[in-house]
N, C-alpha and C positions, 0 to 999 in steps of 0.2 A: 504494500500500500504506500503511497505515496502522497502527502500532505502537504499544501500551499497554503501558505499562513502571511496575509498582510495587515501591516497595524499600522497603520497614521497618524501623524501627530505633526499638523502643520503641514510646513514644508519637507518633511521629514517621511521617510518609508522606511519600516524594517521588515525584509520581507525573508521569510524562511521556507524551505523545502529539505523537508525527511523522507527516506525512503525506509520500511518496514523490510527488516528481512528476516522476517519470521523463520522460512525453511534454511539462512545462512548463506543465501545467496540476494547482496540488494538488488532493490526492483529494478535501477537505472542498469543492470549489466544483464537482466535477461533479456530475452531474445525475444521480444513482442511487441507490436504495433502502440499500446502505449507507453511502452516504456523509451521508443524512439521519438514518438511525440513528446513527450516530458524531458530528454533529452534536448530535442532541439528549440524547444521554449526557455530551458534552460539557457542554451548557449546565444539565443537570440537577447534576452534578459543581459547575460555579461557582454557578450559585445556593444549594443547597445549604452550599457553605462559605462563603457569604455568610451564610446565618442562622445559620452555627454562630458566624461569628466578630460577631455582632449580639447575638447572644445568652451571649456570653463562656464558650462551650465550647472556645475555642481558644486556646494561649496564641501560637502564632505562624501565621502564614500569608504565603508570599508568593505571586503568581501572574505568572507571566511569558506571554504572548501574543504570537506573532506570527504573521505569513499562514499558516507551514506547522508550528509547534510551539504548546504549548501542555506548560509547568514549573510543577507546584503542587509548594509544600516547605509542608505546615499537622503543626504537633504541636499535641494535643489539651491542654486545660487540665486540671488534679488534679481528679479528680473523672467527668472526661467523656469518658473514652478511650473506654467504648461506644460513645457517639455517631459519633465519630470514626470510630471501626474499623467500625458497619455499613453509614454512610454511602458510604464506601471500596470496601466487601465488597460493596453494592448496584451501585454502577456497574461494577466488575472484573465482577464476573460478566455484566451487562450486554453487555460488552466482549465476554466469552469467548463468549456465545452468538452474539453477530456472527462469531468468530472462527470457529468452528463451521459455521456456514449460508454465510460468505463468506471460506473458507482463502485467498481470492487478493487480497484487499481486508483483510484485517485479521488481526492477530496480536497478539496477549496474553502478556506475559511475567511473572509473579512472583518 
């Protein structure tokens, strides 16, 4: 199972994703249809706040990575909360449509 957790506060997103590996293997390294979806929303999510904070729409970002989570804390810089906010709003929904098509693999929280 796989969980999509965002919390807001301001200009500010911390956005979290866990993957459950119940059987010892996580869910982003088997070999299934969502788990390549949730992969590539993932890597869309960091590239993404790579050109924001390349481009200085961000005033902070940290990103924590490891085999079975994945912690973005990025607040938007004066000026560029848009960006921020649909960047954010593009992938959650992303998310929620997974959640939607595969209730047992993935789940989306606001």
């Amino acid at each position: 199972m796989t969980t999509y957790i965002v919390d807001r506060c301001y200009d500010r997103y911390i956005i979290t994703l866990t993957q459950d590996d119940a059987d010892g293997v996580p869910s982003i390294l088997r070999d299934t249809e969502e788990a390549a979806a949730v992969g590539l929303l993932s890597e869309t999510l960091l590239l993404a706040l790579e050109d924001h904070r390349a481009a200085g729409r961000l005033r902070a970002c940290r990103v924590s990575a490891e085999e079975d989570s994945l912690v973005v804390d990025a607040e938007a810089a004066h000026g560029y909360e848009d960006y921020l906010s649909a960047m954010v709003d593009t992938v959650t929904t992303g998310m929620t449509l997974l959640a939607e098509r595969y209730p047992d693999a993935v789940a989306v929280e606001c």
